[in-house]
LUMZAKE-214958 format. One record per atom (N, C-alpha, C): residue in one letter; z, x, y. Coordinates in steps of 0.1 Angstrom, whole numbers, padded with zeros to 4 digits, always signed. Layout:
BEGIN
AZXY
...
This chain:
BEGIN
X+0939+0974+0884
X+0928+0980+0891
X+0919+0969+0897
X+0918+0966+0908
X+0913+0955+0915
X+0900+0966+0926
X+0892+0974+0929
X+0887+0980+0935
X+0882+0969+0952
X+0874+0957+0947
X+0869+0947+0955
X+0883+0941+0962
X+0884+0937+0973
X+0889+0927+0982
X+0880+0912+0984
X+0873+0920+0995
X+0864+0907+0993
X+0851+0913+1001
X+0837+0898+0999
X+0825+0903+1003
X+0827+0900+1020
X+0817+0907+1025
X+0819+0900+1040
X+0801+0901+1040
X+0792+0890+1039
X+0778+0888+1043
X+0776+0903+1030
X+0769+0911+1036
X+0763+0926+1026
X+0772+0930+1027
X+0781+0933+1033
X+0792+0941+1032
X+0804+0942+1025
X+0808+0949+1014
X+0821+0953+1010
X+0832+0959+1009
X+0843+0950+1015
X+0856+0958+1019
X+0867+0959+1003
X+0871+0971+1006
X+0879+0976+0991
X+0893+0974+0997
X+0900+0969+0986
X+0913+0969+0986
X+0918+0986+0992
X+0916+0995+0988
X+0914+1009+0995
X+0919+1009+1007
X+0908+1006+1011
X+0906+1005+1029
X+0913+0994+1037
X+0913+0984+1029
X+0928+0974+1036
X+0943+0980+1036
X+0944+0990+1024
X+0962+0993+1024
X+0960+1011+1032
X+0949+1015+1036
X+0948+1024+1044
X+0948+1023+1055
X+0943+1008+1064
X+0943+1002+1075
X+0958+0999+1076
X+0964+0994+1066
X+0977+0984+1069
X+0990+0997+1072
X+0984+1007+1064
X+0994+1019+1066
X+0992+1026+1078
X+0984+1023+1084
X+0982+1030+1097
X+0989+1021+1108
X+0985+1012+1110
X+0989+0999+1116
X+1002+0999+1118
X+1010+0997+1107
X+1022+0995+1103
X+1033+1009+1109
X+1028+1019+1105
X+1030+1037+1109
X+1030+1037+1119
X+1017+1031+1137
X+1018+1032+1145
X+1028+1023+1151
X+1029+1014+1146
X+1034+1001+1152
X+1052+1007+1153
X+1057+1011+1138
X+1072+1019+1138
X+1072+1028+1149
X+1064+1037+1151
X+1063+1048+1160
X+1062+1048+1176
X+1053+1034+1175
X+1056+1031+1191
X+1071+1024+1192
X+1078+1020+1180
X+1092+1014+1184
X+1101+1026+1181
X+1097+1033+1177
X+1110+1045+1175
X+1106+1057+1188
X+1092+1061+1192
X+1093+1070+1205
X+1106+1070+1220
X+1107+1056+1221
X+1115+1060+1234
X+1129+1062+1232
X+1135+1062+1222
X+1139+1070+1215
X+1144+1083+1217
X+1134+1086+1223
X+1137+1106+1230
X+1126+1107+1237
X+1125+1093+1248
X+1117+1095+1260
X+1103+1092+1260
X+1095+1091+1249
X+1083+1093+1250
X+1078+1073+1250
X+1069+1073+1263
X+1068+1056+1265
X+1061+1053+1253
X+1060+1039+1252
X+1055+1035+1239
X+1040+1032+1241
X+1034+1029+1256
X+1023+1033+1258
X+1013+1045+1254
X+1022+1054+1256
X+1012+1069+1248
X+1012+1068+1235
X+1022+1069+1229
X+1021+1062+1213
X+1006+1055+1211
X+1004+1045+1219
X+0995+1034+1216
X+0978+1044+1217
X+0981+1050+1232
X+0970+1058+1239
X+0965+1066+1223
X+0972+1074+1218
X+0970+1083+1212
X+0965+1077+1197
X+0964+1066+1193
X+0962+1057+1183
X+0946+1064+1175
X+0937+1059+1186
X+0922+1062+1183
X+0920+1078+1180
X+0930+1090+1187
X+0928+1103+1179
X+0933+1101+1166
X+0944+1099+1166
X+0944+1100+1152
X+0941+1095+1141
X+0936+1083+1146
X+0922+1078+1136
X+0909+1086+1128
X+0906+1093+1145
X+0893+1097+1141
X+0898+1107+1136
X+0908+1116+1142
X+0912+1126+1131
X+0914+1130+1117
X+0926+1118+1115
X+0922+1115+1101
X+0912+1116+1092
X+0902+1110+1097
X+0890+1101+1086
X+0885+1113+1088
X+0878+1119+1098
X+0869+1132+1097
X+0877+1145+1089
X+0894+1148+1090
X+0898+1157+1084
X+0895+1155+1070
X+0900+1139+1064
X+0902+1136+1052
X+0888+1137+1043
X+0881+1131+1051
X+0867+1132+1045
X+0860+1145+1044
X+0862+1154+1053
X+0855+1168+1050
X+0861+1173+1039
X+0875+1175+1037
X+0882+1182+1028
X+0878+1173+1018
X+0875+1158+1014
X+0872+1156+1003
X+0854+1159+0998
X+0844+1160+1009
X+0832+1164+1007
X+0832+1178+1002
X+0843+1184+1011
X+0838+1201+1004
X+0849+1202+0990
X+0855+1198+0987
X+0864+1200+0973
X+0855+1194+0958
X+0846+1179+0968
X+0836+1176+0954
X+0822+1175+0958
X+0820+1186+0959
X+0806+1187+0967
X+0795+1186+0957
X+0797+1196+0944
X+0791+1194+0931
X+0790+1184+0925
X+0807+1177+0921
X+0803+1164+0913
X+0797+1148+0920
X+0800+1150+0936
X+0798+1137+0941
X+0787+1134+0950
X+0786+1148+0955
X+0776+1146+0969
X+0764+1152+0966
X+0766+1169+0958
X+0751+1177+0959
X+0736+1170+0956
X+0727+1170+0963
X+0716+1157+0957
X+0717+1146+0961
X+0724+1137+0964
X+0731+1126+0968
X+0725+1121+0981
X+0719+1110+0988
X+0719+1104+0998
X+0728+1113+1009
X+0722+1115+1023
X+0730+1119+1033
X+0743+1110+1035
X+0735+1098+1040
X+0748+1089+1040
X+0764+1088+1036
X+0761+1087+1020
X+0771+1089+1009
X+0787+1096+1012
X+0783+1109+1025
X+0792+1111+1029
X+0799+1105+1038
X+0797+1099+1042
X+0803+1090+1055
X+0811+1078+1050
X+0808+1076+1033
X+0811+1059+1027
X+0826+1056+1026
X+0832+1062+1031
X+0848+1060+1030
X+0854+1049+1029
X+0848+1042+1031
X+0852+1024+1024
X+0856+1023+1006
X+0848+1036+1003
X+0845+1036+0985
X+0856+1047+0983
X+0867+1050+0991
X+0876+1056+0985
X+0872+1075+0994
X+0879+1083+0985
X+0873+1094+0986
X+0879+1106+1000
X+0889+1103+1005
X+0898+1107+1014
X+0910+1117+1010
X+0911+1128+1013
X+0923+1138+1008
X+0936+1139+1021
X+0949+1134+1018
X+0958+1133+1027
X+0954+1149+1037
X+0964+1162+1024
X+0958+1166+1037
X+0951+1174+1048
X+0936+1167+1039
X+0929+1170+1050
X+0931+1164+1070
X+0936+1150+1061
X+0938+1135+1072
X+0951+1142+1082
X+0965+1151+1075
X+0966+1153+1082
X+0967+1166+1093
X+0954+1171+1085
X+0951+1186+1095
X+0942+1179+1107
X+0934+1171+1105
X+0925+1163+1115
X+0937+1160+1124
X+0946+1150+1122
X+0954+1147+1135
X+0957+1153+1135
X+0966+1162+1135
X+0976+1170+1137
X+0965+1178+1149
X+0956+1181+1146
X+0942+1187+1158
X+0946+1182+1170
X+0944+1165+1164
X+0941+1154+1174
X+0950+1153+1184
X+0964+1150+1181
X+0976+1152+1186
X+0980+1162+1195
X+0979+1178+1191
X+0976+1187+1196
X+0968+1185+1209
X+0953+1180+1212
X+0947+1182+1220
X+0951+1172+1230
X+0952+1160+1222
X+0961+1147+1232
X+0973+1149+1240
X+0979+1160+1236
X+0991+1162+1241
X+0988+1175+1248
X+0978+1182+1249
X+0974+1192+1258
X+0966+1185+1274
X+0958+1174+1268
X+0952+1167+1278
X+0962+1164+1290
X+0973+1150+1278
X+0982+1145+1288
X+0994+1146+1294
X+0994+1164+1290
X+1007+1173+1291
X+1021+1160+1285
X+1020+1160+1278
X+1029+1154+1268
X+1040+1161+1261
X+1052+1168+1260
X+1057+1175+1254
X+1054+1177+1236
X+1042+1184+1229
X+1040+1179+1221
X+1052+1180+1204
X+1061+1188+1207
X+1068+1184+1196
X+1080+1171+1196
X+1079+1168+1209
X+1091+1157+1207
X+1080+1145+1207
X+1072+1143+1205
X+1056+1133+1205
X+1056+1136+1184
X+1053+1149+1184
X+1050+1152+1168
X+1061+1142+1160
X+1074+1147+1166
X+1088+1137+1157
X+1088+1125+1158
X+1078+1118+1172
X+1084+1104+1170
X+1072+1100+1157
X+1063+1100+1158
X+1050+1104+1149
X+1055+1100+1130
X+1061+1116+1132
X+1063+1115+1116
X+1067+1105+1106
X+1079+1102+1109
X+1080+1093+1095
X+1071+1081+1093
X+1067+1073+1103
X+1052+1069+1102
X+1042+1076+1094
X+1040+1091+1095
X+1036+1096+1084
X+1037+1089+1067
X+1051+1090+1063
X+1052+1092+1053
X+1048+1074+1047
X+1058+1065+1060
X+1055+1050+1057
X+1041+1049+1054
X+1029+1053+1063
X+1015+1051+1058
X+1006+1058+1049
X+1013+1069+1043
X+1007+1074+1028
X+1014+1064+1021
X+1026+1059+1020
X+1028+1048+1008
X+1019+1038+1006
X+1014+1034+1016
X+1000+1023+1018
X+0993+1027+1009
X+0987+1037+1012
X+0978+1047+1012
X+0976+1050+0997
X+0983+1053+0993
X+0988+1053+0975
X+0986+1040+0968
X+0990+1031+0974
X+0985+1017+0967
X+0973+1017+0966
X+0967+1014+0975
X+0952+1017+0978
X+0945+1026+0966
X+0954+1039+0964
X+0944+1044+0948
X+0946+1040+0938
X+0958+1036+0937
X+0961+1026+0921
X+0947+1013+0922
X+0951+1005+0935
X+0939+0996+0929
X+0925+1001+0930
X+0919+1015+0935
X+0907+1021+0935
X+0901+1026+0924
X+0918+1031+0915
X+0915+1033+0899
X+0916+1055+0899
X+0918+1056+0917
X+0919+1076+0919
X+0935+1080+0915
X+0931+1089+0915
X+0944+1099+0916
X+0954+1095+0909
X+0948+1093+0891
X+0954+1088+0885
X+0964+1100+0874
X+0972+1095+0864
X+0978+1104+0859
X+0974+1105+0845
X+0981+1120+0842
X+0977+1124+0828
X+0982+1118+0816
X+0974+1114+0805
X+0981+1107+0789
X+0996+1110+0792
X+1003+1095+0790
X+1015+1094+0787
X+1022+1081+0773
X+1032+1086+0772
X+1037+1069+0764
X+1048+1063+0767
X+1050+1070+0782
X+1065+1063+0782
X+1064+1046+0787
X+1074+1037+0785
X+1071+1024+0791
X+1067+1022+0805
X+1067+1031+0816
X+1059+1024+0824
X+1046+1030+0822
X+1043+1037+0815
X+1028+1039+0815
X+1018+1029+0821
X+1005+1027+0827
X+0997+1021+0828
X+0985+1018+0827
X+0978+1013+0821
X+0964+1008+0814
X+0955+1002+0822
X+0944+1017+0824
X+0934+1011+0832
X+0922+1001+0825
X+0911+0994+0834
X+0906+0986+0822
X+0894+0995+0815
X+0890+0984+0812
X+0879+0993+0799
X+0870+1002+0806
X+0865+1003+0816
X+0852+1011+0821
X+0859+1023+0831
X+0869+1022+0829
X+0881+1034+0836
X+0878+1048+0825
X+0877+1057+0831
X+0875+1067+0825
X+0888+1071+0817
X+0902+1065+0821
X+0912+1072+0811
X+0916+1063+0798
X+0909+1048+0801
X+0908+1037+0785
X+0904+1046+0773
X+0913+1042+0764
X+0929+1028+0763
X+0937+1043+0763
X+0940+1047+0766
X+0950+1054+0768
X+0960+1046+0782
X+0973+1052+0775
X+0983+1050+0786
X+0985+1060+0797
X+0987+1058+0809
X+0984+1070+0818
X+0999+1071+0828
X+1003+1079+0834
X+1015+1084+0842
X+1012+1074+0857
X+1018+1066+0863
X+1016+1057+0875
X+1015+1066+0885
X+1011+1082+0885
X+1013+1088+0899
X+1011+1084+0912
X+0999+1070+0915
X+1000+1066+0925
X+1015+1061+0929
X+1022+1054+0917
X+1032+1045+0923
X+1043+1057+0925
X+1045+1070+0917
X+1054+1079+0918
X+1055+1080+0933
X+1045+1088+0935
X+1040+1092+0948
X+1046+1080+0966
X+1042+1070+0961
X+1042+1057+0969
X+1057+1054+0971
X+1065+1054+0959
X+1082+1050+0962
X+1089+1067+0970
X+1082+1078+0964
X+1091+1088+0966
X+1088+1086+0986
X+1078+1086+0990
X+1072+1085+1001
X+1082+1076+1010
X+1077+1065+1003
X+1093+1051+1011
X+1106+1059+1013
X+1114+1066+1001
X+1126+1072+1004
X+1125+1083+1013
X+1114+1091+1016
X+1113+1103+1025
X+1109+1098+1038
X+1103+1085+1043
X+1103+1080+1057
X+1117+1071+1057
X+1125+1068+1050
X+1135+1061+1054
X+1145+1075+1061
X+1145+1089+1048
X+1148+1098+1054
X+1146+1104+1068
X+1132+1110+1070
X+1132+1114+1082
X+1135+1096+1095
X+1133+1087+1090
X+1138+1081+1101
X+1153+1079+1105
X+1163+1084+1095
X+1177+1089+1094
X+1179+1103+1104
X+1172+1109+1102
X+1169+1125+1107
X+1166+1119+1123
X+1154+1113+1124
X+1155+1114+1140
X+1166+1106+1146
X+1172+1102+1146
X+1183+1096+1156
X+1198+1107+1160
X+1191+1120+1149
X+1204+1128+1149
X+1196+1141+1151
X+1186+1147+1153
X+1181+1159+1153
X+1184+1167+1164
X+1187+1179+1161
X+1187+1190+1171
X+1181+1196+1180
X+1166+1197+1177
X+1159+1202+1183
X+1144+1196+1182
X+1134+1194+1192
X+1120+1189+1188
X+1115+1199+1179
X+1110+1191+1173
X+1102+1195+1162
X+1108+1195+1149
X+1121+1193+1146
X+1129+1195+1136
X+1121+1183+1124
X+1120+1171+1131
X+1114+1161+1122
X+1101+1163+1112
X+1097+1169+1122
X+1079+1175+1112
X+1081+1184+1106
X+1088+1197+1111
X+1089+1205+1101
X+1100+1205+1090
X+1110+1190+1089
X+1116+1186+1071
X+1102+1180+1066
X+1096+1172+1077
X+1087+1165+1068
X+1077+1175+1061
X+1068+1184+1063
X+1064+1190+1058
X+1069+1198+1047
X+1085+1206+1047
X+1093+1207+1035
X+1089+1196+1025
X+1100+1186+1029
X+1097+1172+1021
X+1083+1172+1014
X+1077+1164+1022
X+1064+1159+1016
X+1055+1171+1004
X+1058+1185+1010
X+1048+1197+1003
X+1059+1195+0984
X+1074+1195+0987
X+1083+1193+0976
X+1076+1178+0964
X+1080+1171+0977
X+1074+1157+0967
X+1060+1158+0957
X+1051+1163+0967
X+1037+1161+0964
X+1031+1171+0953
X+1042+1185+0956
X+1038+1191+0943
X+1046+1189+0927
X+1060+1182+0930
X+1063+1176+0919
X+1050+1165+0910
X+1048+1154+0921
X+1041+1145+0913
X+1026+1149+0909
X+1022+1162+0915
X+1010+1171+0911
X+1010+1174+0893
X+1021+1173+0890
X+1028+1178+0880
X+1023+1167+0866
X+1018+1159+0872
X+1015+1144+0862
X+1000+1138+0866
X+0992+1149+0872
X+0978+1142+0879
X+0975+1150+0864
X+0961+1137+0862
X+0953+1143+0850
X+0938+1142+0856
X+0934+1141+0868
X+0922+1136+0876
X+0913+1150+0879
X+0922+1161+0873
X+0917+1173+0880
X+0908+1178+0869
X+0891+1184+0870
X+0888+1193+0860
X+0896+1205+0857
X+0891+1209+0845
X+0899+1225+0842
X+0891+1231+0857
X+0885+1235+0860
X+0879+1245+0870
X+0884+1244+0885
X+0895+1235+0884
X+0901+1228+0899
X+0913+1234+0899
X+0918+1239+0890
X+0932+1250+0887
X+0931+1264+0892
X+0940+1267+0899
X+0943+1275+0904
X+0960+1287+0900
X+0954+1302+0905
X+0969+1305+0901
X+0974+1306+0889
X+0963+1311+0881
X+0969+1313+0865
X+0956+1303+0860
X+0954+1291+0862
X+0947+1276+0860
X+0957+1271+0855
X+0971+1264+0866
X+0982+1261+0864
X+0987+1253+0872
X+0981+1258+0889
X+0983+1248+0900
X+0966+1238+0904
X+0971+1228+0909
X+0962+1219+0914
X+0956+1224+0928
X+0946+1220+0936
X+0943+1222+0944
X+0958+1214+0955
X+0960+1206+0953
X+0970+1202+0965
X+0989+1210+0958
X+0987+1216+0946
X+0995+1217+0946
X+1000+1232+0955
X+0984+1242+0961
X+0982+1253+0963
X+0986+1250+0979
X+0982+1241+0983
X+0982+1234+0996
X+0997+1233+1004
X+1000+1227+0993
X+1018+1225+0995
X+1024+1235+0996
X+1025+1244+0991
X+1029+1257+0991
X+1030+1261+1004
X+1014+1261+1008
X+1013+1264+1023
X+1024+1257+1029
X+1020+1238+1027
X+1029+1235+1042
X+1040+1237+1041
X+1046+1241+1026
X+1065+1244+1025
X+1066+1258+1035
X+1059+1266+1031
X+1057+1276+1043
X+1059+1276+1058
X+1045+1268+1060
X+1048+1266+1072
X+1060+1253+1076
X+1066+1251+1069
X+1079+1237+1074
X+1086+1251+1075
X+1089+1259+1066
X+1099+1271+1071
X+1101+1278+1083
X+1088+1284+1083
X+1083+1290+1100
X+1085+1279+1110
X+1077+1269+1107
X+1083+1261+1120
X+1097+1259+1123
X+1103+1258+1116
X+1124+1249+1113
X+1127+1266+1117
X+1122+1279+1117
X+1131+1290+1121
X+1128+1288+1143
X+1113+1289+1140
X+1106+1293+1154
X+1115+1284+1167
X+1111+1270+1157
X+1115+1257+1169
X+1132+1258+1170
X+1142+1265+1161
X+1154+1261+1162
X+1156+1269+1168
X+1151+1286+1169
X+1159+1291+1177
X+1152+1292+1191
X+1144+1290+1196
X+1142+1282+1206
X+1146+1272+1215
X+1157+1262+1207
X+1159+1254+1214
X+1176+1251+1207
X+1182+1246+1215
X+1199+1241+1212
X+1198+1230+1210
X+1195+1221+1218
X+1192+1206+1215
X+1184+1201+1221
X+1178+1192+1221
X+1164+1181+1219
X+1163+1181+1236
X+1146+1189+1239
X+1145+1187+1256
X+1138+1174+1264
């Protein structure tokens, strides 16, 4: 658990916010090389960069203000909300924001938006694996008492010391790598636009409520559904849902990729 990177003059940048930057970077950078691919220039790719930036950060950060509004913010400095440098971001919220973003960019620039959405995705998944590092060294979204040997030991002022804890960041982080290596297998062979976002959303809702399964970060009063599911595990549900509805709507609509 390393939280600090380094100082800059008053200012402090978090290891956090470096492997959040690098997964976005890294996400865009694939995605402008995999778009043309099925047509779409690698210029718009680039164009569309700054929505889903802002998207992100404002989706991610609202959904994390309104989920800990009691324990983090109520009373609290205005500011405090905006500190996203200190962590404090919910995937996804990040990816209801772009996903907005995208949507409206691709209404602006009459863009076909589902064959835009596919080149997109598995960049998705490559930059939540970032993104996951980033909470292991922030010390979040850690996991519940375990003893098996890879357990992990946070240090002493870590709320889960000395206990051994479940690596959910890292679970999370490799399953991620194999699921963007997947859908980037998926798009060079898909049927129809939109097929890529709506496995990914299967996918990712599958993965993310498995590894829900080992979060110990959650109070009792954050359970839902019996007090049995997580808040993101209630979430996932949704997007396996909607990955369904989409993969029926988009396929029978279309025969192959326009």
């Amino acid at each position: 658990m390393h939280p600090i990177a380094f100082h800059f003059s008053s200012f402090t940048i978090t290891w956090y916010g470096v492997f959040v930057a690098c997964g976005f970077l890294l996400g865009l950078w694939t995605a402008v090389r995999r778009a043309p691919l099925t047509g779409i220039k690698p210029e718009t790719i680039l164009d569309l960069g700054p929505w889903l930036i802002i998207g992100a950060i404002v989706g991610s950060r609202a959904w994390y203000v309104a989920t800990f509004w009691n324990e983090q913010f109520a009373g609290k400095p205005f500011l405090d909300l905006f500190m996203v440098w200190r962590g404090g971001l919910i995937f996804y919220g990040g990816l209801v924001g772009a996903a907005l973003g995208t949507v409206l960019f691709a209404a602006l620039r009459k863009v076909p938006l589902w064959r835009m959405a596919d080149a997109l995705t598995p960049s998705i998944a490559l930059g939540y694996m970032f993104g996951r590092i980033g909470c292991l060294l922030n010390g979040c979204c850690f996991g519940r008492a375990c003893e098996l040997p890879w357990a992990i030991h946070f240090p002493q002022h870590h709320e889960t010391y000395p206990q051994g804890v479940h690596p959910t960041q890292l679970y999370d982080s490799l399953l991620n790598l194999g699921l963007f290596a997947a859908l980037a297998w998926l798009y060079r062979r898909k049927k129809f636009d939109g097929q890529v976002f709506a496995t990914y959303l299967l996918g990712f809702a599958v993965l993310r409520f498995t590894v829900e399964l080992f979060r110990g970060d959650y109070p009792a009063y954050q359970r839902y559904l019996g007090h049995w599911a997580t808040p993101a595990q209630v979430v996932s549900l949704a997007a396996f849902g909607a990955g369904v509805a989409l993969w029926l709507v988009l396929r029978r609509g279309q025969l192959r990729p326009t």
